[in-house]
C-alpha positions as CSV (number, residue, x, y, z in Angstrom):
1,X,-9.7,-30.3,-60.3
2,X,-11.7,-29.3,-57.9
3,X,-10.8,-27.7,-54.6
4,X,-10.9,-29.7,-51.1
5,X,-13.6,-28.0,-48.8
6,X,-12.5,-26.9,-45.7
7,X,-14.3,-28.4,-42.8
8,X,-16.0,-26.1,-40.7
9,X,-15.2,-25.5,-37.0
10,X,-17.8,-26.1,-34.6
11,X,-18.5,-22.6,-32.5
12,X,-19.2,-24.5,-29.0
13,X,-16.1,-26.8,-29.7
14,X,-14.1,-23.4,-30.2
15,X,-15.2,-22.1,-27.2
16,X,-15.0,-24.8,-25.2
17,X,-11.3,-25.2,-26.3
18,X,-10.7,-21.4,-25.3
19,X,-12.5,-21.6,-21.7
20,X,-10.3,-24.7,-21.4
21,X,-6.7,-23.1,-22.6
22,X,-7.4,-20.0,-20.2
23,X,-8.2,-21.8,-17.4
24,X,-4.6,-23.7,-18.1
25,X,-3.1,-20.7,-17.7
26,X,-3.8,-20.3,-14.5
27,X,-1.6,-21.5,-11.7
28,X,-4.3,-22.2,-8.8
29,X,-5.6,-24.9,-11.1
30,X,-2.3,-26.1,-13.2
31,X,-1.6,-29.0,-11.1
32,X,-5.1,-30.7,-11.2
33,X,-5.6,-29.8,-15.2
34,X,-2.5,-31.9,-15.7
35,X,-3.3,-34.8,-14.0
36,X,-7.6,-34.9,-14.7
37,X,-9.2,-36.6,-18.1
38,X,-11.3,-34.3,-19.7
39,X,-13.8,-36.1,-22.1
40,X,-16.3,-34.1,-24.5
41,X,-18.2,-37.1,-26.5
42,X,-21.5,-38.3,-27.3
43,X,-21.0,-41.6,-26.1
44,X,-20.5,-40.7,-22.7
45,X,-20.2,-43.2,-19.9
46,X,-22.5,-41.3,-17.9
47,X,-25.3,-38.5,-18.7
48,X,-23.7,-35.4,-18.3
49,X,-26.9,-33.2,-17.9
50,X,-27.1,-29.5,-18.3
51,X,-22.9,-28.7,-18.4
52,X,-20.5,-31.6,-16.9
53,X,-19.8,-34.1,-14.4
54,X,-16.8,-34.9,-12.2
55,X,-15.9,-38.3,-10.9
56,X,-14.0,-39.1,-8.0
57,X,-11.1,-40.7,-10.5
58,X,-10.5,-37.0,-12.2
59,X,-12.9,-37.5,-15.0
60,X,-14.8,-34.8,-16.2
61,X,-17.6,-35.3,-19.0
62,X,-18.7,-32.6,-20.8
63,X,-21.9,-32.1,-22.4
64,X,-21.0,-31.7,-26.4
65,X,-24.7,-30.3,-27.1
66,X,-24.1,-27.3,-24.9
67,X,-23.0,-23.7,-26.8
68,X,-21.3,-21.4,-24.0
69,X,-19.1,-18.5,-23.9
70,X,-15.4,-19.3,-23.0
71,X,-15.4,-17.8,-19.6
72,X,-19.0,-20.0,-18.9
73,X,-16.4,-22.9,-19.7
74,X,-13.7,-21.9,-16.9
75,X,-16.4,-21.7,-14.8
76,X,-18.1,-25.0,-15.0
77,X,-14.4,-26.5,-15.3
78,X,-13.2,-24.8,-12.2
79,X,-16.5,-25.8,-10.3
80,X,-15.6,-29.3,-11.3
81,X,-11.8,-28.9,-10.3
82,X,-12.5,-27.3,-6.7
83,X,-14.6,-31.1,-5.8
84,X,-11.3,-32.7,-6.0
85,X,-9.2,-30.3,-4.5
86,X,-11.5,-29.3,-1.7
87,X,-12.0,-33.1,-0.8
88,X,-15.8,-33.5,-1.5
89,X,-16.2,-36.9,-2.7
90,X,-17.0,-38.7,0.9
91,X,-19.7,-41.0,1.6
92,X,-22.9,-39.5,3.7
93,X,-26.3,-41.0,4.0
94,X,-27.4,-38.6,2.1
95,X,-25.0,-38.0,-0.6
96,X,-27.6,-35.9,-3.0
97,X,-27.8,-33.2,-0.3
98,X,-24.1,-33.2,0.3
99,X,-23.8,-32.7,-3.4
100,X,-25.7,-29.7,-3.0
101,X,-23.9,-28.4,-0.1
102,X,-20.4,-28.7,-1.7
103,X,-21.7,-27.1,-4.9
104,X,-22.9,-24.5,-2.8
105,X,-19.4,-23.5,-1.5
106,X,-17.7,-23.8,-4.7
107,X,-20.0,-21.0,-6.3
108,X,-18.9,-19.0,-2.9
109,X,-15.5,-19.6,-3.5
110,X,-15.7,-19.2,-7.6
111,X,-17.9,-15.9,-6.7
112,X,-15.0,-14.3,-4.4
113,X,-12.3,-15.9,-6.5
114,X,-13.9,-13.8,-9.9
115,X,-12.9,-16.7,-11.4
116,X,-14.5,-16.9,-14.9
117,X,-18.4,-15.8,-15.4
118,X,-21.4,-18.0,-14.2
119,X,-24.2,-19.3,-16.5
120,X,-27.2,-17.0,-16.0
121,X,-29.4,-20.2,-14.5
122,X,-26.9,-20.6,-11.8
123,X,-26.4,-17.5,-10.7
124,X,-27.7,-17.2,-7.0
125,X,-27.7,-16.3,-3.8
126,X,-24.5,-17.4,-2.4
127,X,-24.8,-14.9,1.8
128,X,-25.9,-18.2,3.3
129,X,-24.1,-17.8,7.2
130,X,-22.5,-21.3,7.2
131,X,-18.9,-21.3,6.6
132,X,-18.1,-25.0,5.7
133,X,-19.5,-27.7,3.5
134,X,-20.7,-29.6,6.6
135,X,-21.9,-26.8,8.6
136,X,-24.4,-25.8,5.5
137,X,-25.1,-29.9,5.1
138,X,-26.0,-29.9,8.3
139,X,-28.2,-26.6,8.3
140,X,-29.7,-28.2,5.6
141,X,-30.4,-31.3,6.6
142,X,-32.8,-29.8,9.2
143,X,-35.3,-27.9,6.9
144,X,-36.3,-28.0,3.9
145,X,-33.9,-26.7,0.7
146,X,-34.4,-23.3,-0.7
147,X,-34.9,-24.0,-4.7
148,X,-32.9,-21.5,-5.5
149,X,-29.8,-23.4,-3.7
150,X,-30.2,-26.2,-6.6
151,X,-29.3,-24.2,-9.2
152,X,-25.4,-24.3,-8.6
153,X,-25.2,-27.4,-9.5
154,X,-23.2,-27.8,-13.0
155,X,-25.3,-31.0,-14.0
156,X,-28.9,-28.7,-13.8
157,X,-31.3,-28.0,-11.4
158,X,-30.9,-29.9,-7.8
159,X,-29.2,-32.7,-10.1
160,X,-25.9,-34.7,-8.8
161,X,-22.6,-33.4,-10.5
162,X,-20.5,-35.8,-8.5
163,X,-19.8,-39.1,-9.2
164,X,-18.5,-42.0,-6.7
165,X,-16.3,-44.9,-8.7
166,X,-13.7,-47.4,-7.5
167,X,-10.7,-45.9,-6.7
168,X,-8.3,-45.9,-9.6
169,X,-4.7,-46.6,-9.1
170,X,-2.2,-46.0,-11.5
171,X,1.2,-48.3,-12.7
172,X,2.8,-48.1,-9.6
173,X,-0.3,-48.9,-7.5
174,X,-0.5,-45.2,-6.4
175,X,-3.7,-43.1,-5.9
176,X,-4.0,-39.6,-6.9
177,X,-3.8,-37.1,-4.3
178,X,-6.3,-34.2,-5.1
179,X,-6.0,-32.1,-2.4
180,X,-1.9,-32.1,-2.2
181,X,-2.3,-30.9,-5.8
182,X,-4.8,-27.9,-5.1
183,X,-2.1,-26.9,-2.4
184,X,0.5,-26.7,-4.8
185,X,-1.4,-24.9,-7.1
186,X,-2.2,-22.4,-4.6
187,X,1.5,-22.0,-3.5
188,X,2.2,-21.8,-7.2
189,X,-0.7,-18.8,-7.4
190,X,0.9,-16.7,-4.6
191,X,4.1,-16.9,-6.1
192,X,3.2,-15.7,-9.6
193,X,1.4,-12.7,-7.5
194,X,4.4,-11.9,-6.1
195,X,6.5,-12.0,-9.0
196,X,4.4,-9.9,-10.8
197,X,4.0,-7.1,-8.6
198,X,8.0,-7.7,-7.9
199,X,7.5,-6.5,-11.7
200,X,10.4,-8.5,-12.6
201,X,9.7,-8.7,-16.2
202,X,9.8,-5.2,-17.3
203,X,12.1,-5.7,-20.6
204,X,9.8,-7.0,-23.4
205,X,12.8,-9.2,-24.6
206,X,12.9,-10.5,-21.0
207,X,15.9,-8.8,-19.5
208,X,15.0,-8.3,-15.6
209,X,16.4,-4.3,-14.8
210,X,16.7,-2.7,-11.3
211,X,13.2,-2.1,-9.7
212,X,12.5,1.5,-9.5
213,X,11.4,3.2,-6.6
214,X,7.9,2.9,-7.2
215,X,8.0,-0.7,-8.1
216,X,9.8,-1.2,-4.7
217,X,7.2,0.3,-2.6
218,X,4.6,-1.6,-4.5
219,X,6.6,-4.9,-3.6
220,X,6.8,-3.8,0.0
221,X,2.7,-3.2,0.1
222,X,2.0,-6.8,-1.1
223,X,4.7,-8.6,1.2
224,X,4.7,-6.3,4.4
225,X,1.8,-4.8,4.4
226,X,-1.5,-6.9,4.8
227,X,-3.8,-3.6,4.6
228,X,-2.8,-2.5,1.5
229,X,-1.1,-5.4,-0.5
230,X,-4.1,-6.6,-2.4
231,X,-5.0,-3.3,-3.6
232,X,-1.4,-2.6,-4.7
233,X,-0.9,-5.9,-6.7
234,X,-4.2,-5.1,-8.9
235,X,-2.9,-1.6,-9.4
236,X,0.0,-1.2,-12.7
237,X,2.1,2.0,-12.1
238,X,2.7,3.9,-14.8
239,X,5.9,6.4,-14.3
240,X,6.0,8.2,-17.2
241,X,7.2,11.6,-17.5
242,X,5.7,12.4,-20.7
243,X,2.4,11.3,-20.2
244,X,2.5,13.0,-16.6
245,X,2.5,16.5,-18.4
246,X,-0.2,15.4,-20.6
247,X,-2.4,14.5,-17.5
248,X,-0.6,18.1,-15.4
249,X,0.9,15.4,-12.6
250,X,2.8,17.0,-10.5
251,X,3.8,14.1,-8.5
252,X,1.0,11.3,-8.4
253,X,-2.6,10.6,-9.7
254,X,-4.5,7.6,-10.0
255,X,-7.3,6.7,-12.1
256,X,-10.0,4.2,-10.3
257,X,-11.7,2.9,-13.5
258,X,-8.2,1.9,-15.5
259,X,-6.7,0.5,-12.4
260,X,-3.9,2.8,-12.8
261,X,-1.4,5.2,-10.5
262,X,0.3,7.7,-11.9
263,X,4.0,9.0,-10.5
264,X,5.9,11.2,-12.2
265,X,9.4,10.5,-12.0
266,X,10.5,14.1,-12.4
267,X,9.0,14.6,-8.9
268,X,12.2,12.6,-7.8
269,X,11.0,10.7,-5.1
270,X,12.5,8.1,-2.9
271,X,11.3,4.8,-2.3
272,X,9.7,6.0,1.6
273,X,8.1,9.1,-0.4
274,X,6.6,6.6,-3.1
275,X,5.4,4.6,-0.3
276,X,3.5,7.8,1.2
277,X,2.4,8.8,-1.9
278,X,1.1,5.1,-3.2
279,X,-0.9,4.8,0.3
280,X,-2.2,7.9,-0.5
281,X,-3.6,6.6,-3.5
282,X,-4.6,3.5,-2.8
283,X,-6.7,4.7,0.1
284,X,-8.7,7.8,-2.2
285,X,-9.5,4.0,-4.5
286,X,-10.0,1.6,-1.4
287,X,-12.4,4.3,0.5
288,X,-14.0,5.3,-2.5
289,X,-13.7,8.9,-2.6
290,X,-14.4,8.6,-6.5
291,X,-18.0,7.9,-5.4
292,X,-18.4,9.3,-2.3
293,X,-18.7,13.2,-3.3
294,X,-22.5,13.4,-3.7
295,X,-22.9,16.4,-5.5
296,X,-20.0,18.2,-4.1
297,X,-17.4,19.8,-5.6
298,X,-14.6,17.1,-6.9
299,X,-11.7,19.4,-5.9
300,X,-12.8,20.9,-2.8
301,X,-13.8,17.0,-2.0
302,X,-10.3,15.7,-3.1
303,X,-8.7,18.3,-0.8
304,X,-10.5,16.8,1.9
305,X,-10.0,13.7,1.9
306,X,-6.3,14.5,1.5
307,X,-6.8,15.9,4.8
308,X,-7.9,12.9,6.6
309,X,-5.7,10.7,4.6
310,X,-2.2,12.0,5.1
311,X,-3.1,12.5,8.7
312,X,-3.6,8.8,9.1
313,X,-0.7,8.0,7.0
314,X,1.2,10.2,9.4
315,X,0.1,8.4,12.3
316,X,0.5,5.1,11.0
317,X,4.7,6.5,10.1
318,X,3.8,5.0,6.2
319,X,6.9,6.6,4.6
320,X,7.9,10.6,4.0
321,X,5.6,13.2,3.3
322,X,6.6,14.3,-0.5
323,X,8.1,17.8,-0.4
324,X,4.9,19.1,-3.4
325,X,1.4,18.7,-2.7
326,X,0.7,16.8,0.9
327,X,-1.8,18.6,2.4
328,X,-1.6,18.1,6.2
329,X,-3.1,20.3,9.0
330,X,-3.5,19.4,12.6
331,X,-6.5,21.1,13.5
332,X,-8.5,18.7,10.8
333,X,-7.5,15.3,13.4
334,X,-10.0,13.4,14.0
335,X,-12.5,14.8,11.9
336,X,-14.3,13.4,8.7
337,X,-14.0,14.4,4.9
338,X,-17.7,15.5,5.4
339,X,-16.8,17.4,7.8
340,X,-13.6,19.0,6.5
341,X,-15.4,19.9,2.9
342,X,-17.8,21.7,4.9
343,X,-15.5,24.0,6.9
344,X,-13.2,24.4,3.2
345,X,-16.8,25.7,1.1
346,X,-17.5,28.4,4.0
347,X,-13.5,29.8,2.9
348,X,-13.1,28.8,-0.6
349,X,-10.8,31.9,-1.2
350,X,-7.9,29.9,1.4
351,X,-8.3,26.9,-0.1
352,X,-8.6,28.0,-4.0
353,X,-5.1,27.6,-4.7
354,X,-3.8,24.6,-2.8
355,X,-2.1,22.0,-4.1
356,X,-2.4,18.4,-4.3
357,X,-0.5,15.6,-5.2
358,X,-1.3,16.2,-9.0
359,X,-1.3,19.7,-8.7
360,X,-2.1,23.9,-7.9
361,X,-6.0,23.3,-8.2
362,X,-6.5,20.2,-9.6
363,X,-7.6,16.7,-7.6
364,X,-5.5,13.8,-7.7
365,X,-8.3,11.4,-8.6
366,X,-8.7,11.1,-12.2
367,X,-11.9,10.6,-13.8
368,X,-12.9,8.0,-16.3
369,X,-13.2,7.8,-19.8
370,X,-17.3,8.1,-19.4
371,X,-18.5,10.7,-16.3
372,X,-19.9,9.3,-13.0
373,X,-18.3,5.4,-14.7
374,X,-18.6,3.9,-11.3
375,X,-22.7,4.6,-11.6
376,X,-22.7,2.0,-14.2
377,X,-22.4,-1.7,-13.6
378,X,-18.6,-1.8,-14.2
379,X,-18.1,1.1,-12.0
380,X,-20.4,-0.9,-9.1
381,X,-18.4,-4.4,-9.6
382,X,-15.1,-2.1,-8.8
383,X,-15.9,0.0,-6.0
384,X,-17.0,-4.0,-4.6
385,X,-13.9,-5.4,-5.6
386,X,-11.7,-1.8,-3.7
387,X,-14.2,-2.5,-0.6
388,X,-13.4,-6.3,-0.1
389,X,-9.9,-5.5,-0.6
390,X,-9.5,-3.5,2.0
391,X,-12.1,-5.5,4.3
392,X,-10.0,-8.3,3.8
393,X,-6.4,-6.4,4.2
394,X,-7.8,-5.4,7.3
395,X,-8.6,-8.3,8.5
396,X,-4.9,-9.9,7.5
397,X,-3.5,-6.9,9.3
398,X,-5.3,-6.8,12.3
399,X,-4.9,-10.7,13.1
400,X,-1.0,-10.3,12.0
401,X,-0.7,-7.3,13.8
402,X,1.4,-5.6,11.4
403,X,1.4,-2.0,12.4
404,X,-0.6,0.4,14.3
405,X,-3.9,1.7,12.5
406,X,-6.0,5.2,13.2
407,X,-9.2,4.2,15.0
408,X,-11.1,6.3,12.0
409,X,-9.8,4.4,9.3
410,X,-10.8,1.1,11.1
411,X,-14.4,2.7,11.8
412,X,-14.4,3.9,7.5
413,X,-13.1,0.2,6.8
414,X,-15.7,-1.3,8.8
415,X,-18.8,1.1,7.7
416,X,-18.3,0.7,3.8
417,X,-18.4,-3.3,4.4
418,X,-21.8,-3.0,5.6
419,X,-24.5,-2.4,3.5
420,X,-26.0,1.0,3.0
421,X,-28.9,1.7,5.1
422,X,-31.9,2.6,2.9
423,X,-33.3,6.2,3.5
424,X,-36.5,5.2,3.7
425,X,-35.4,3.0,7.1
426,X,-33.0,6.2,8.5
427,X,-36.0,8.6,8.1
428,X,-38.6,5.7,9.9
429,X,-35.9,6.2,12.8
430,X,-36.5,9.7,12.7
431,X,-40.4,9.6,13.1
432,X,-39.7,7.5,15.6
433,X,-37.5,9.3,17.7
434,X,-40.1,12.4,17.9
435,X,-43.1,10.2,17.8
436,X,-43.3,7.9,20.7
437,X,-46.1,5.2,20.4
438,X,-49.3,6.2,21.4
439,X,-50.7,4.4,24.7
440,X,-54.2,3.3,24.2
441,X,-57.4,2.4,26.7
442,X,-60.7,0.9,26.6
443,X,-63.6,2.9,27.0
444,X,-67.2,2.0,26.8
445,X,-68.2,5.5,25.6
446,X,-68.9,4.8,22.3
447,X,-70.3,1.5,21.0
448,X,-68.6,-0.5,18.8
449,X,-69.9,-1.4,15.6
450,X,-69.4,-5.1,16.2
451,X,-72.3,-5.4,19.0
452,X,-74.8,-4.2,16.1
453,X,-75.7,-7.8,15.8
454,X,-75.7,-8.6,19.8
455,X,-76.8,-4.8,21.2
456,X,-77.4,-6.3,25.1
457,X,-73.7,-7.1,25.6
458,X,-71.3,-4.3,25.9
459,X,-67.9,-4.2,24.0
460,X,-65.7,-1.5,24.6
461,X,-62.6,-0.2,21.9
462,X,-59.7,1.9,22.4
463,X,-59.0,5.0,22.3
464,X,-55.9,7.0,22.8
465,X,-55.2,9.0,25.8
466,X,-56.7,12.1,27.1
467,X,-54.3,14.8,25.3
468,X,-52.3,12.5,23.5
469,X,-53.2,13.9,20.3
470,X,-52.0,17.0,21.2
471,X,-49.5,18.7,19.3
472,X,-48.4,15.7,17.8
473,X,-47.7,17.1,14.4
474,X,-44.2,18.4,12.5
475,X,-43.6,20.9,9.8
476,X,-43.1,20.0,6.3
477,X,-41.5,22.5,3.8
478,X,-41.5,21.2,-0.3
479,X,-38.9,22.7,-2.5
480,X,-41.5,22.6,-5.3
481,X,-39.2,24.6,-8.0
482,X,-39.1,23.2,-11.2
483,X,-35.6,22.0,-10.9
484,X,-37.2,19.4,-8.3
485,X,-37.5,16.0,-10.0
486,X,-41.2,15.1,-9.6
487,X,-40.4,11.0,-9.5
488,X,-38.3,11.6,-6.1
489,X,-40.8,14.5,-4.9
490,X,-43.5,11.7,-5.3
491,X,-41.7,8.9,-3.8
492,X,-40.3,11.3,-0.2
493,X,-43.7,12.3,-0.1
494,X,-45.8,8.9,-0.7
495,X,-43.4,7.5,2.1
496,X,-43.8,11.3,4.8
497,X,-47.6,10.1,4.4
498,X,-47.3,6.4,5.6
499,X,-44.8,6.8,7.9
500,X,-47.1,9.8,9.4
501,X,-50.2,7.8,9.4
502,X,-48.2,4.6,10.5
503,X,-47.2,6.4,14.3
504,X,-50.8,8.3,14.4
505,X,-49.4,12.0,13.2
506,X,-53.5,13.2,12.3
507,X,-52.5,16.7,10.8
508,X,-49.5,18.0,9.1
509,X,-47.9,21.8,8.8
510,X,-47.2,22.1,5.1
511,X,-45.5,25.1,2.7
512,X,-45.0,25.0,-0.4
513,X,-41.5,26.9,-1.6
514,X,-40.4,28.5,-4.8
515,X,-39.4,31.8,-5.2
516,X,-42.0,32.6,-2.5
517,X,-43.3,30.0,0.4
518,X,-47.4,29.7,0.3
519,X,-48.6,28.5,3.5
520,X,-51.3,25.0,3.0
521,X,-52.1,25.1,7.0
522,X,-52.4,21.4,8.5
523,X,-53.1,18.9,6.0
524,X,-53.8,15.3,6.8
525,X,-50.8,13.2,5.6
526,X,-52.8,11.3,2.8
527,X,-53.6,14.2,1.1
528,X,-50.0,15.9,1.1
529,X,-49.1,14.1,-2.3
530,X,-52.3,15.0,-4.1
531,X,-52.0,18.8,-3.8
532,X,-48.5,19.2,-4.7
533,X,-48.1,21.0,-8.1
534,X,-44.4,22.2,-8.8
535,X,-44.8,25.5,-10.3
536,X,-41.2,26.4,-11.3
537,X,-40.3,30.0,-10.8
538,X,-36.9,30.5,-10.8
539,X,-35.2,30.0,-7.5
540,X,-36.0,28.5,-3.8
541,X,-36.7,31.0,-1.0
542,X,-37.0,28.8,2.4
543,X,-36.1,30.7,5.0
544,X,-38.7,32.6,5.4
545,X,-41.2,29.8,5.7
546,X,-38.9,28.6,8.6
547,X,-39.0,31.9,10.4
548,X,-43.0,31.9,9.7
549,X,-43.0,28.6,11.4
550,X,-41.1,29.3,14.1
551,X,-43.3,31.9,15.2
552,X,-46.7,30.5,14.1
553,X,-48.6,30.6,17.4
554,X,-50.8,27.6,16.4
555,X,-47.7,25.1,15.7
556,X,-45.9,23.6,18.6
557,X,-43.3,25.3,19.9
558,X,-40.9,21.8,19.9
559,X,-42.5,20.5,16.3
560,X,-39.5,19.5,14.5
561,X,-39.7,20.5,10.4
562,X,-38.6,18.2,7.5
563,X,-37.0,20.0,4.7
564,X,-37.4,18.4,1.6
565,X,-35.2,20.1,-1.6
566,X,-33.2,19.3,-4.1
567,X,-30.0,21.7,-2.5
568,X,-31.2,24.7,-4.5
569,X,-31.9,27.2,-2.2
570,X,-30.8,30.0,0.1
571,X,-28.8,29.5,3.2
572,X,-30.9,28.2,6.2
573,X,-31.0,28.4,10.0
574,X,-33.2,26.5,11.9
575,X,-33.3,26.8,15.8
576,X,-35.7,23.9,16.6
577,X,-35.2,20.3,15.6
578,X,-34.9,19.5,11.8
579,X,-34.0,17.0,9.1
580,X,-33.8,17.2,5.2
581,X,-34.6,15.0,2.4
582,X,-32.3,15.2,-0.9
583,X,-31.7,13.2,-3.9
584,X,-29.1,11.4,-3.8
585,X,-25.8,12.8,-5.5
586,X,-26.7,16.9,-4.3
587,X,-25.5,18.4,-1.2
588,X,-26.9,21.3,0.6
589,X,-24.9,24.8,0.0
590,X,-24.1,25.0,4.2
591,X,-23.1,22.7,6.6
592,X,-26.3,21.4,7.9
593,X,-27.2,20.5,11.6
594,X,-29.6,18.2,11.7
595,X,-29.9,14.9,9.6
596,X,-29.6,14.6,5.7
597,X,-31.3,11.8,4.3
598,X,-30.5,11.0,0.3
599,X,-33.4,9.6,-1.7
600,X,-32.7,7.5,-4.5
């Protein structure tokens, strides 16, 4: 007899099944999943296009041809779900562009959501200023659409994913009301947040127990606590006494990459110390003190930003000090964790044994299961997910005014939103903060080329000033060792010589520095890149090239000097003005004075 073949299951059915099922499970979008008509068919009503189309009735046809990854599917299906709940399916005169404009805001909203993963074609640029679906339709409507705006749209490029039908009504002549349904959904998400960092499931055979300290505080972060609450939900605690000596926590730790916090419960905290000690935390991950260190050493770095953290939490009257490991001392108010880590390396034998939250000589950040993690894209995607956190808790707090906050961590808050300056743009500000623009005449002294074809009529050109050529110049001292990387040496030069050229610097002081310094004399700024050769012996001796400088009769006596090493060198002092260039991720071995600027 022979045996019945099993029929095969299609790949894209499967995963369209699976991006649908997960999507289910989540509450924001339970409410309109039960109530819309999902069909995947090849005899379609309508053409579906590149992924799906939504009519105003709740339909969504899916394209059956298309092969996607399940979290491409709760994408496109949550795209299609935010049109009704959001209200998009009015009338305009021109509807195509409205399309575009509500598809627009729904990637926006899917992007800040992380709500499932994008197809690569419509991934885009989604910082346009307008903040509403009219207010971009009507930006829009006014000039002409950037092509790469089309490519949100879940029915292909610049295509129409909305579809206008007569209203449906159901038995009882009722119509479907979209956007009370999206509302109940997002009641229904905020609860299930709640409830899960209420952590009232903790037995596996679901038997709710008494909340621990920890899990208190936690629960007290995410309803009282606007700064702090969304970073505290995404974080699990772990209080396991076992694997606390594993680790050597003494009290706390918590580990960025694994979204984890570590307290030990043999520390015996109360639920005020646990708040102190979860802040503490929460802040090292929401300032990103993980990533911040630059070369510096992580404990020395962890002790100082313990520093500047428990002196805000102090202020701010977050809980109890813990009676092992806060490190508090008045004398550091007000100042940085730059700052402080550069007054701890210049007495490393006081600070050698102090103790953190984890423990005698250890730092209570935990690295990752690969070194330097957050360099990689996973890494990136969290330290942006920490920043908006606490960007947006800041935001809740301030306009709920729930507490009073240190004016620093406001100003921290506030700087890691923004966008890194680039070097390249810090050190153009310092060329042009010693080199003023040049002011410029006519004269008629020497003829000018273009009157070669009309020599009776004078033309005059311009010339700079009498004297104002003189003594324009700076210093420039190259680390050329051979633990200088020649790619970054390369690029800090290649950019010295345009920005010199660019704010008419004609000549430039330059030594070369290894284990001795070799004096070049003035060199035009073109020709600085093409005579560097990095000879690599042994060590970097730069001070005495500063001191030769400094007392060079033939370079002005206010000509600042531009540093450029990798942080391998002897301790400096510079009287007149200065600036260094290092690669990014090193750190000079003193506390510098004038400005550091970290190439990349």
């Amino acid at each position: 007899m022979a045996k019945k073949s099993k029929k095969k299951i299609d790949p894209a059915f499967k995963a369209f099944w699976e991006g649908r099922r997960l999507l289910d499970e989540k509450p924001m979008f339970k409410a309109l999943m039960d109530h819309v008509r999902i069909v995947r068919d090849k005899g379609l009503k309508y053409p579906t296009g590149k992924w799906a189309m939504i009519t105003n009735n709740g339909d969504i046809f899916i394209n059956p041809k298309v092969r996607a990854k399940p979290d491409e599917w709760v994408y496109i299906l949550a795209h299609c779900l935010l049109h009704l709940g959001f209200d998009h399916f009015k009338e305009h005169e021109n509807f195509p562009l409205w399309n575009l404009a509500c598809d627009c805001f729904v990637a926006r909203f899917l992007a800040n959501l992380k709500m499932g993963t994008p197809p690569a074609e419509m991934i885009g640029n989604i910082n346009f200023s307008s903040g509403s679906e009219q207010a971009l339709y009507n930006e829009l409507n006014l000039k002409e659409v950037p092509s790469e705006l089309k490519a949100f749209s879940v029915a292909g490029m610049g295509k129409v994913d909305m579809i206008l039908e007569p209203i449906r009504r159901d038995y009882h002549g009722n119509v479907i009301n979209w956007q009370k349904l999206f509302s109940k959904g997002l009641a229904l998400a905020v609860t299930d947040v709640v409830r899960k960092s209420a952590n009232h499931y903790v037995d596996t055979e679901g038997d709710e127990k008494e909340l621990t300290h920890a899990q208190k505080a936690r629960r007290w972060f995410v309803s009282s606590y606007p700064l702090l609450g969304a970073l505290a939900s995404n974080f699990k605690i772990i209080e396991d006494h076992i694997l606390c000596a594993r680790l050597n926590i003494s009290v706390a730790a918590v580990n960025p990459q694994l979204k984890e916090i570590y307290i030990n419960p043999a520390a015996g905290l109360d639920e005020e110390q646990c708040r102190f000690v979860m802040a503490h935390e929460l802040l090292h991950v929401g300032l990103n003190h993980h990533s911040r260190s630059r070369g510096r050493d992580p404990y020395y770095w962890n002790v100082a930003c313990d520093y500047v953290i428990n002196g805000w939490l102090i202020e701010m009257e977050i809980g109890y000090l813990p009676p092992r490991g806060s490190l508090h001392d008045p004398d550091f108010k007000g100042l940085s964790a730059e700052s402080i880590y550069d007054r701890i390396v210049t007495d490393i034998r006081r600070f050698r044994k102090i103790a953190t939250l984890r423990g005698v000589g250890i730092g209570d950040i935990l690295e990752g299961s690969v070194p330097n993690w957050w360099k990689q894209g996973d890494g990136i995607d969290l330290d942006e997910f920490y920043r908006r956190c606490l960007g947006q808790g800041l935001v809740y707090h301030e306009c709920n005014e729930r507490g009073y906050l240190p004016a620093g961590l406001i100003e921290e808050i506030r700087a890691l939103s923004q966008p890194a300056i680039p070097w390249d743009v810090e050190l153009a500000k310092w060329f042009d903060d010693h080199f003023s623009p040049i002011e410029k005449h006519r004269t008629y002294a020497r003829p000018s080329r273009r009157q070669a074809s009309t020599p009776g009529i004078p033309r005059p050109r311009w010339t700079p000033a009498h004297g104002a050529m003189d003594g324009r110049t700076y210093g420039v001292i190259l680390d050329t060792s051979g633990s200088m990387d020649r790619t970054l040496l390369a690029k800090a030069l290649g950019t010295i010589a345009s920005y010199s050229i660019a704010r008419d610097v004609p000549l430039v002081r330059v030594v070369f520095c290894d284990a001795t310094y070799y004096d070049q004399g003035y060199m035009q700024p073109e020709a600085i890149a093409q005579s560097v050769k990095v000879k690599g012996r042994g060590g970097t001796v730069i001070q005495p090239a500063i001191e030769m400088l400094e007392k060079c009769e033939n370079f002005p006596k206010d000509g600042p000097i531009l540093v450029i090493t990798d942080g391998y060198c002897d301790q400096l002092r510079i009287r007149r003005k200065h600036a260094f260039v290092l690669p990014r991720g090193h750190h000079l071995p003193f506390i510098p004075k004038g400005k550091v600027f970290f190439i990349s």
